[in-house]
C-alpha positions as CSV (number, residue, x, y, z in Angstrom):
1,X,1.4,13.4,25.4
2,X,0.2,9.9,24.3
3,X,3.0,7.4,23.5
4,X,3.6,3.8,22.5
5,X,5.3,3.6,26.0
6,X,1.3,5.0,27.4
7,X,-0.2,2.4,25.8
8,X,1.4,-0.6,26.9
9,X,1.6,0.9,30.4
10,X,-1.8,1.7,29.9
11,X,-2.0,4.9,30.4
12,X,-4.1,5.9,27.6
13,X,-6.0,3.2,24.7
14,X,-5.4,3.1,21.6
15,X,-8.3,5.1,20.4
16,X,-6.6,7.9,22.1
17,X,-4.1,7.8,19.9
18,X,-6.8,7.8,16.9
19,X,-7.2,11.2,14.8
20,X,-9.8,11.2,12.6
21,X,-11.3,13.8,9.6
22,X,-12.5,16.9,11.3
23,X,-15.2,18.5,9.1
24,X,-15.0,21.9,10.7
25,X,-11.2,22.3,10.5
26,X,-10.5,20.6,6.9
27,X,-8.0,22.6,5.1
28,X,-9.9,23.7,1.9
29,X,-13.2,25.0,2.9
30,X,-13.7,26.2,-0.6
31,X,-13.1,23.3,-3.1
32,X,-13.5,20.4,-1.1
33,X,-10.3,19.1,-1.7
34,X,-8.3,16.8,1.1
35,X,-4.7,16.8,1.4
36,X,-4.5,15.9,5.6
37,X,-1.9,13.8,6.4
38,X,-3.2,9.8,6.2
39,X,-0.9,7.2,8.5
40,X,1.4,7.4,11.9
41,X,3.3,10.3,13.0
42,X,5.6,10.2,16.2
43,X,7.2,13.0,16.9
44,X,8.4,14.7,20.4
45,X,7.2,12.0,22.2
46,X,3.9,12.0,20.6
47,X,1.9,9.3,18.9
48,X,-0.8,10.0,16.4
49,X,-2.6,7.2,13.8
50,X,-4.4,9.8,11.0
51,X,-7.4,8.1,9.2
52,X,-8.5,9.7,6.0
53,X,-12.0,11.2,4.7
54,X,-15.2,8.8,5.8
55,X,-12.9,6.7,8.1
56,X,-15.2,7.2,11.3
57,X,-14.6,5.6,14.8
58,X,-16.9,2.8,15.1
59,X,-19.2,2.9,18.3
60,X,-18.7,0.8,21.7
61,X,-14.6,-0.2,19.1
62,X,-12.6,-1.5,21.7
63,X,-8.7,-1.7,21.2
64,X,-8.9,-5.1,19.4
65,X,-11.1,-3.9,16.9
66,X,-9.1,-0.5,16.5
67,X,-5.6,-2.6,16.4
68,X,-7.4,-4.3,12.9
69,X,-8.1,-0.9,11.6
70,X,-4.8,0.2,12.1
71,X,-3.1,-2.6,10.9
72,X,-5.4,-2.2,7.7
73,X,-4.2,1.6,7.5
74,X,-0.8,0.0,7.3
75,X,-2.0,-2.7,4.7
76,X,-3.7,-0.1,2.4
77,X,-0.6,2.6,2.9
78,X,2.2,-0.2,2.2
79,X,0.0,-1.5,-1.2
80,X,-0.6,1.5,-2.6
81,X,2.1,3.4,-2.2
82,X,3.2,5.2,-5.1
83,X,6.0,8.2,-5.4
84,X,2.9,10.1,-6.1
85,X,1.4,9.4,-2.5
86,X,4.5,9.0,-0.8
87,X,5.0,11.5,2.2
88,X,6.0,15.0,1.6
89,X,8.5,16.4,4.4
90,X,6.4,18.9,6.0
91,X,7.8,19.1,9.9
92,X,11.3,21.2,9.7
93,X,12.4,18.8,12.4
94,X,12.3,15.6,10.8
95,X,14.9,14.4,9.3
96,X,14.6,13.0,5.6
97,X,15.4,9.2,6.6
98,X,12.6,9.6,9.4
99,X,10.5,10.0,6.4
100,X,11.6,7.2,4.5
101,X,10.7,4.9,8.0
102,X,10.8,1.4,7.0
103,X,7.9,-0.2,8.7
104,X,7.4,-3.4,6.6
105,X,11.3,-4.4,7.7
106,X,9.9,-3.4,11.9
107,X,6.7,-5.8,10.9
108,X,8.9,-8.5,9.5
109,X,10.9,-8.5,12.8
110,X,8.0,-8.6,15.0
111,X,6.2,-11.6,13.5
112,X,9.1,-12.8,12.8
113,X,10.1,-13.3,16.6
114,X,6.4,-13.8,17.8
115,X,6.7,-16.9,15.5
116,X,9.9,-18.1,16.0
117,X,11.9,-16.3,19.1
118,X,15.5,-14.7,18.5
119,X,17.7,-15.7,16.0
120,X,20.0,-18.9,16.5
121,X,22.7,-20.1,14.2
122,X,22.7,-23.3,12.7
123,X,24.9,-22.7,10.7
124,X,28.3,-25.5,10.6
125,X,31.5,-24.4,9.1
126,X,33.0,-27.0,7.0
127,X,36.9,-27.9,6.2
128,X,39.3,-30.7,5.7
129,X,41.4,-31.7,8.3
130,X,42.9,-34.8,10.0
131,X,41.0,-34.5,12.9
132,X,37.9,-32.6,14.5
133,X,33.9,-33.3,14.4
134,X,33.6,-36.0,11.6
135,X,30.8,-35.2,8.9
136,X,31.1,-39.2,7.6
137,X,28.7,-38.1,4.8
138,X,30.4,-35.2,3.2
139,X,33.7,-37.0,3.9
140,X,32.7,-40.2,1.6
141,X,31.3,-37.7,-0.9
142,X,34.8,-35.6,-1.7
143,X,37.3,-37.1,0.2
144,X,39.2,-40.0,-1.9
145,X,40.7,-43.0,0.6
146,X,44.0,-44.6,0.8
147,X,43.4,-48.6,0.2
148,X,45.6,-50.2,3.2
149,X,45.8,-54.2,3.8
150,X,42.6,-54.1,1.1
151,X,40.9,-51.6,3.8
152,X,40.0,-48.4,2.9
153,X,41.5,-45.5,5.4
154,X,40.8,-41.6,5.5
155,X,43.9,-39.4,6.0
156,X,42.1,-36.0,5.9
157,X,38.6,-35.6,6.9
158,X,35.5,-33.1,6.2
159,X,35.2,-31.9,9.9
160,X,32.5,-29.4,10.9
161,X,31.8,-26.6,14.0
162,X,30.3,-23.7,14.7
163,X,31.3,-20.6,14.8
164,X,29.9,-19.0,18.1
165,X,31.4,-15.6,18.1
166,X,29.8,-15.0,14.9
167,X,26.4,-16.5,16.5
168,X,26.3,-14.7,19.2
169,X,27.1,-11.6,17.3
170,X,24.0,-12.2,15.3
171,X,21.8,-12.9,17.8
172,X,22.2,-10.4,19.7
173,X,21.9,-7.7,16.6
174,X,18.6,-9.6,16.3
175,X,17.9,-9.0,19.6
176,X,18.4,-5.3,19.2
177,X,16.1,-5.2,16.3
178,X,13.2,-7.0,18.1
179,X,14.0,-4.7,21.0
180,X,13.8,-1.3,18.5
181,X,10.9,-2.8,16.9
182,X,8.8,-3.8,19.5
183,X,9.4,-0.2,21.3
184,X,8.2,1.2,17.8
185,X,5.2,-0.9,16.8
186,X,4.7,-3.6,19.3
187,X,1.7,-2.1,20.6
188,X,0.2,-2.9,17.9
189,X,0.5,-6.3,18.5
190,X,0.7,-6.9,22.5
191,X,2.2,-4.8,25.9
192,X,4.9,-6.8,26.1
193,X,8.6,-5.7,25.3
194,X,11.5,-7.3,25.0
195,X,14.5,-6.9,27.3
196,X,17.0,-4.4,25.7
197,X,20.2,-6.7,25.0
198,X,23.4,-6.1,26.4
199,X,25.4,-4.5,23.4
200,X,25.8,-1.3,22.1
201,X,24.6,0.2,19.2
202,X,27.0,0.4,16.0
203,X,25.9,1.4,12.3
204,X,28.7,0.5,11.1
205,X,30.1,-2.7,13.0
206,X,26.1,-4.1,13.0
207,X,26.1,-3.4,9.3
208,X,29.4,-5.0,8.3
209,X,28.3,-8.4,10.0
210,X,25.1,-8.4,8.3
211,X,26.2,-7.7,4.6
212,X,28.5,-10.5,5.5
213,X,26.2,-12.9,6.8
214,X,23.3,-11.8,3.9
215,X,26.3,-12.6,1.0
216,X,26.9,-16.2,2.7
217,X,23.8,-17.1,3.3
218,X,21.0,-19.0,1.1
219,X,18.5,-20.3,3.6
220,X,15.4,-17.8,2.0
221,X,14.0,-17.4,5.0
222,X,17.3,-16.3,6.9
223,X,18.0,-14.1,4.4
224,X,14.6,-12.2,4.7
225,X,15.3,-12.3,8.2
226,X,18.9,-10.4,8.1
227,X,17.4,-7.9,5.4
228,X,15.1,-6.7,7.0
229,X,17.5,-6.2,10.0
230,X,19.5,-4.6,8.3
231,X,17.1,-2.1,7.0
232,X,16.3,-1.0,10.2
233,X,20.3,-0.8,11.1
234,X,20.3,1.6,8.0
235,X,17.5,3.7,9.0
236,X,18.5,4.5,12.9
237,X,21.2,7.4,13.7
238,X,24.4,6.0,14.7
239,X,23.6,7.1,18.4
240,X,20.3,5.1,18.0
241,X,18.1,7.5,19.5
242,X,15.7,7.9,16.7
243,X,12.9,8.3,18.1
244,X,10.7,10.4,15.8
245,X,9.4,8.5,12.7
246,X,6.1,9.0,9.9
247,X,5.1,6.6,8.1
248,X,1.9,7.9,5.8
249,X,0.7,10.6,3.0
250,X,-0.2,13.6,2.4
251,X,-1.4,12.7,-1.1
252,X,-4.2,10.2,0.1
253,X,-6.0,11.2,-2.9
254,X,-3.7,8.9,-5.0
255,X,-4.4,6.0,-2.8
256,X,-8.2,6.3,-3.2
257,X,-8.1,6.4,-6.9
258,X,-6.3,3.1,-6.4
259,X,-8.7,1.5,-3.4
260,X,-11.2,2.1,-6.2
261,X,-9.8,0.5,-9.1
262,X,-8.3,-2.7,-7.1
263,X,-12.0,-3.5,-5.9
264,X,-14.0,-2.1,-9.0
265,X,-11.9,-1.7,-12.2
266,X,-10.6,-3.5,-15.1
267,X,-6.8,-4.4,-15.2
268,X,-6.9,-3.2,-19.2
269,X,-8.5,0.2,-18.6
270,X,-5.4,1.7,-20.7
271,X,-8.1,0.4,-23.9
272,X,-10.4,3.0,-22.9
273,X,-8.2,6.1,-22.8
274,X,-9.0,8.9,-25.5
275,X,-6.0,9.9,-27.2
276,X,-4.7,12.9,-28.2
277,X,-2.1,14.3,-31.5
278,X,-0.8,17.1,-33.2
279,X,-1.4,17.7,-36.8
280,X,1.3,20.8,-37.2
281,X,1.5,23.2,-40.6
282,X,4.4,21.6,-43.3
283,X,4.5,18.2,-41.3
284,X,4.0,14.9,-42.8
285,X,3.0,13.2,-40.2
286,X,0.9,13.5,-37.5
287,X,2.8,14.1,-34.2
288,X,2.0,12.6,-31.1
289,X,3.3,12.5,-27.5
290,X,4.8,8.6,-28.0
291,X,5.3,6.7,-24.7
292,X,4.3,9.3,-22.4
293,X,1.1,8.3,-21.3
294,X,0.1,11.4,-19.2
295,X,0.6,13.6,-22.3
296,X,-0.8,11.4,-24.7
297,X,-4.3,10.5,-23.1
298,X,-6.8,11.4,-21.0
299,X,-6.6,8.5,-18.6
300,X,-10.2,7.9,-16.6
301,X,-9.4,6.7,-13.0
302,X,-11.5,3.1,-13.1
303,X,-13.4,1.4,-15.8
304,X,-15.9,-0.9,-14.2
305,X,-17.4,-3.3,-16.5
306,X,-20.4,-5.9,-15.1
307,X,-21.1,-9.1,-17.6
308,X,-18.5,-8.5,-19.5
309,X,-18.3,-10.2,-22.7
310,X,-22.4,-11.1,-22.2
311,X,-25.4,-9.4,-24.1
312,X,-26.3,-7.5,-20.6
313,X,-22.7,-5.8,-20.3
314,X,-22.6,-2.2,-19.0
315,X,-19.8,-0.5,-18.5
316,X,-19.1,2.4,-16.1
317,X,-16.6,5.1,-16.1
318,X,-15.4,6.0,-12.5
319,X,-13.6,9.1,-11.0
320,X,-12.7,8.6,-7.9
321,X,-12.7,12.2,-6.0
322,X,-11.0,12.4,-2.4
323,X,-13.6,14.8,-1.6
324,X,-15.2,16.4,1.4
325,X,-18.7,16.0,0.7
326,X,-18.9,13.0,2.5
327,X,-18.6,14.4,5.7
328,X,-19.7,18.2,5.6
329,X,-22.6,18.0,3.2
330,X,-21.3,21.1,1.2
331,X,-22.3,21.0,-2.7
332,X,-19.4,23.3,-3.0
333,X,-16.8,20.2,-1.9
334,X,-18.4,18.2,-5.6
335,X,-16.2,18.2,-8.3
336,X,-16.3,21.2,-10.7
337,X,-17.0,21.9,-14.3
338,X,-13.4,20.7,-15.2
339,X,-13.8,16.9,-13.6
340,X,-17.5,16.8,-15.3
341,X,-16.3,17.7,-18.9
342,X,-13.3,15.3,-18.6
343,X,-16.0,12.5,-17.4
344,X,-18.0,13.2,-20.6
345,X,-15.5,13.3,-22.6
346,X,-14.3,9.7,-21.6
347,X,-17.6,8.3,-22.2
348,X,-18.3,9.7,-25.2
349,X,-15.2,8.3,-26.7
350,X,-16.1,4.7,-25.5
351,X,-19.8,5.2,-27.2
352,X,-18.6,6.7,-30.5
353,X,-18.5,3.8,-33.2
354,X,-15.4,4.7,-35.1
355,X,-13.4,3.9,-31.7
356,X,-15.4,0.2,-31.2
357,X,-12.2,-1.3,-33.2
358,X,-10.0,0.1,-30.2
359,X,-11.7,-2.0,-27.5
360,X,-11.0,-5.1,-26.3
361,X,-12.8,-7.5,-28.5
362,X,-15.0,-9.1,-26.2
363,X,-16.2,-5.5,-25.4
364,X,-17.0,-4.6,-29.0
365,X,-19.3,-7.6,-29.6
366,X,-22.0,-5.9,-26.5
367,X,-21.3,-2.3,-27.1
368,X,-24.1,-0.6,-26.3
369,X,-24.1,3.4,-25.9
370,X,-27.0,3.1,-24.4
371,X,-25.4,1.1,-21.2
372,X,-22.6,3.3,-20.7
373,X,-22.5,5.2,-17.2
374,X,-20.8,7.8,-15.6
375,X,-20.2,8.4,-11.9
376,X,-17.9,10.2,-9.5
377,X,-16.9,8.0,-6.5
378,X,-16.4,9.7,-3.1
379,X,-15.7,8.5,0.4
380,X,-17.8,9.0,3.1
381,X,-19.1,6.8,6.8
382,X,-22.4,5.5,5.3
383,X,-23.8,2.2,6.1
384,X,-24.0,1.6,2.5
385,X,-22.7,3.4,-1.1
386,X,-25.1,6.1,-1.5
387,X,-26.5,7.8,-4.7
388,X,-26.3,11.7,-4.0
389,X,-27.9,12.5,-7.3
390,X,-26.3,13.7,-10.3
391,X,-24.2,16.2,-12.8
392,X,-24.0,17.1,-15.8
393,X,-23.6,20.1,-18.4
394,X,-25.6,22.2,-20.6
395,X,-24.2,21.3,-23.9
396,X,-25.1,17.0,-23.2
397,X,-28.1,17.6,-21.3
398,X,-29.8,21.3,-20.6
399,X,-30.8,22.0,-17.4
400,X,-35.1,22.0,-18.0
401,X,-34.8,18.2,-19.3
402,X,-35.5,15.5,-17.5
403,X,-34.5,13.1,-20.4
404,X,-31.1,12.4,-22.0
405,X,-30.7,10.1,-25.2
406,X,-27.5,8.8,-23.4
407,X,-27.1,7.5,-19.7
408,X,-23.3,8.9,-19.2
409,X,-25.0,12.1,-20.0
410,X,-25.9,11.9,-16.4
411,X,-22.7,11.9,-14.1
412,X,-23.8,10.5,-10.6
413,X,-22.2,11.0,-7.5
414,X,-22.1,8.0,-5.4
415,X,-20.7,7.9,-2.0
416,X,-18.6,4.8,-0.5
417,X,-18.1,3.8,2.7
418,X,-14.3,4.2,3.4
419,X,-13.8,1.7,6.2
420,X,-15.5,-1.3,3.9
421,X,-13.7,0.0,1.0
422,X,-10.1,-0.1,3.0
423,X,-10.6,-3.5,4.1
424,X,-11.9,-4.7,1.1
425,X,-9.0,-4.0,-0.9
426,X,-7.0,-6.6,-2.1
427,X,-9.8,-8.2,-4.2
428,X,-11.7,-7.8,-7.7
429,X,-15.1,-7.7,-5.7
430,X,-17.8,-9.1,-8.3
431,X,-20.3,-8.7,-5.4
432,X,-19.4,-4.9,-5.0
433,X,-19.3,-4.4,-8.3
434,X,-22.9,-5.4,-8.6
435,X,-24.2,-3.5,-5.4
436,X,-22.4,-0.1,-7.5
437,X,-23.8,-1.1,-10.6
438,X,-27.3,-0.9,-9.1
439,X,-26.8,2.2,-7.4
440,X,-25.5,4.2,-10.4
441,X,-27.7,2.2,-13.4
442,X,-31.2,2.1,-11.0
């Protein structure tokens, strides 16, 4: 079995550790659909890093360049996390906190020491007495003199010290927590580990003194410091032994519709939805689902939009599909009749004049039906975003033409590299926007 311990020992490398999509034993052979777990699992001893659909190991990677993907698994997991992506408990072994790891707190902690070592206090406790380590400046501030012989003299003082059992106490929980941390995720990051510190792990007792410190303390980074300590604290078994731990999805689909959008979309796509209402026998007034955007709208994944505002805008309706075809090639992994009317129907409500007033007004001014576009957006290992051809059905555009009065008539399927996509993420990318424009309006 491969371990953190393996790799910094190492044993093994990382891309050992590296599980990537396996065409021949996907889990739905007959719609295509992926649902694999996306993200790190250790458990029994065993560590795993699961890339999703299209995520291929590059050729001659060495362990630097595979440390960067895996740190931008991480990235693209921790943005885009959602309760509809989060992890499902699926292994009857794991317990529910082991689900809930918190692996932004165990990052924190690492940089945290790689940049500035273990914790020390500065921290000076400060009192009025008539004797003790004079703080002159806070004692002319709020300590009034006696006036003696025309001389002024201090009968109580504002003396200062430090409170070292406290400090030590905190720096050697911080210890710990680099220690727990770095045995975790510091391979990620170097072979080297910290020497365990010489105090014994207690939930309780570790927690007390941190809610303590976190209430006293307003220093912003110190804070940050002891609350992410504490989170760990709060996630580990009072025997500290935790040694199984996931941190990933088994909804990656979610997070793809959102990789999409953050790189390609518009940020008021809610303009764009179609809406729906009920128009029931005896009522007055028509009803409709209020607030409650999934009932009351069809709600397209991405609305891309290139020159916006300018008399060459086109706008592009995108559906991103966390499909198979990418890797096995298998026209039955495409989305199905369902996705393709859905995709019409979102275009169609964009093009239709009586809905112009509903768009954003510097859309309206450069509608043009006739540069509206449809595509389905599915990840793949390609060099570049492919154009796989297109779909459509029978009722917008029969099957013996080759023409169609309207482009969205003509739903393409494009495929995107998932690697470039991932670690292009945190951007509105104007240039990728173009390069997708071209592919789907060529």
């Amino acid at each position: 079995m491969n371990s953190a311990n393996d790799v910094r020992n190492k044993n093994v490398s990382l891309s050992d550790l590296c599980v990537y999509f396996d065409a021949e034993n996907s889990r739905d052979e007959e719609t295509g659909l992926v649902d694999k777990f996306v993200g790190l699992r250790f458990v029994d001893g065993k560590l795993s890093i699961h890339f999703p659909v299209g995520y291929a190991k590059s050729e001659n990677a060495d362990d630097r360049q595979i440390r960067l993907d895996i740190l931008n698994l991480i990235s693209v997991l921790s943005s885009f996390g959602t309760p509809e992506s989060l992890l499902h408990q699926t292994d009857v072994r794991l317990k529910s906190t082991q689900v809930t790891f918190p692996i932004h707190a165990y990052f924190f902690v690492i940089n945290d020491f790689l940049n500035h070592g273990y914790y020390r206090s500065k921290e000076q406790i400060y009192k009025r007495a008539p004797s003790g380590k004079i703080s002159w400046s806070r004692t002319i501030k709020q300590v009034r003199p006696q006036i003696a012989n025309e001389n002024a003299v201090y009968l109580e003082f504002i003396t200062h010290r430090t409170n070292h059992n406290e400090a030590e106490l905190i720096t050697l929980i911080h210890k710990f927590c680099v220690h727990e941390s770095f045995c975790k995720l510091g391979f990620l990051f170097s072979s080297f580990v910290p020497a365990k510190p010489p105090i014994a792990f207690n939930k309780n007792f570790f927690t007390s003194i941190l809610q303590a410190k976190i209430a006293h303390t307003f220093n912003e980074s110190e804070l940050l410091l002891f609350k992410n300590m504490l989170d760990i604290i709060l996630y580990l078994d009072s025997s500290a032994d935790k040694e199984n731990f996931i941190f990933g999805t088994n909804n990656f689909h979610h997070i793809w519709e959102q990789l999409v959008d953050s790189v390609y979309g518009e940020k008021d796509k809610e303009k764009f939805y179609p809406k729906v209402y009920w128009r029931l026998n005896g009522s007055k007034a028509d009803f409709s689902f209020g607030n409650s955007e999934k009932r009351n709208s069809l709600r397209p994944d991405t609305i891309m939009i290139q020159n916006r505002g300018k008399p060459e805008q086109k706008i592009f309706v995108l559906d991103s599909k966390y499909y198979q075809y990418g890797a096995t090639k298998n026209p039955n992994h495409l989305p199905d009749s369902a996705s393709v009317v859905k995709q019409l129907a979102y275009a169609e409500y964009i093009a239709n004049p009586k809905n112009k007033i509903k768009l954003p007004s510097d859309i309206q001014q450069n509608l043009d039906s006739q540069k509206i576009y449809n595509a389905f957006i599915m990840p793949a290992f390609v060099n570049e975003s492919q154009n796989i051809g297109f779909v459509s059905a029978d009722y917008a555009l029969p099957q013996d033409s080759e023409q169609t009065e309207k482009p969205y008539n003509k739903i393409y399927g494009i495929l995107l590299d998932t690697r470039t996509l991932m670690h292009s993420h945190k951007a509105h990318n104007i240039q990728a926007i173009g390069e997708l424009a071209q592919r789907i309006a060529h």
